[in-house]
C-alpha positions, 0 to 999 in steps of 0.5 A: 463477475467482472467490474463494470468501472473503468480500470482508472476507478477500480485502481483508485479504489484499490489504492484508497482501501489496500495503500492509503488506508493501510497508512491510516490505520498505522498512523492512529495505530503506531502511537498506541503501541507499546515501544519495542511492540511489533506490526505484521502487515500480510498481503498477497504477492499480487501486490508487488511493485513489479506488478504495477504497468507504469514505471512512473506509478512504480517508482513514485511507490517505490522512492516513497519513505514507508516503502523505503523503511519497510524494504530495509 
């Protein structure tokens, strides 16, 4: 069934569970971790950057410090 939302709500909402939580999760997580410990993060590949319309949006992710780190 289709959302019946407006596709700005459904992208902040989407946002707020797949990125900024992910981040939260990791903030409280990272510190409880054993040094040299390991953390793999899965996703699909329909969250790619090249998939985001705005080359503004996409940039603002992609200049960000988590994004840089992970792409290393």
């Amino acid at each position: 069934m289709d959302a019946k939302e407006p596709f700005s709500i459904q992208a902040a909402e989407t946002l707020k569970t797949n990125y900024f939580g992910l981040r939260k999760v990791c903030s409280k997580l990272y510190p409880l971790l054993k040094p040299h410990a390991r953390v793999v993060h899965v996703s699909s590949s329909s969250g790619h950057l090249s998939l985001i319309p705005s080359e503004t949006l996409r940039n603002r992710f992609f200049k960000s410090k988590s994004y840089r780190r992970r792409i290393r």
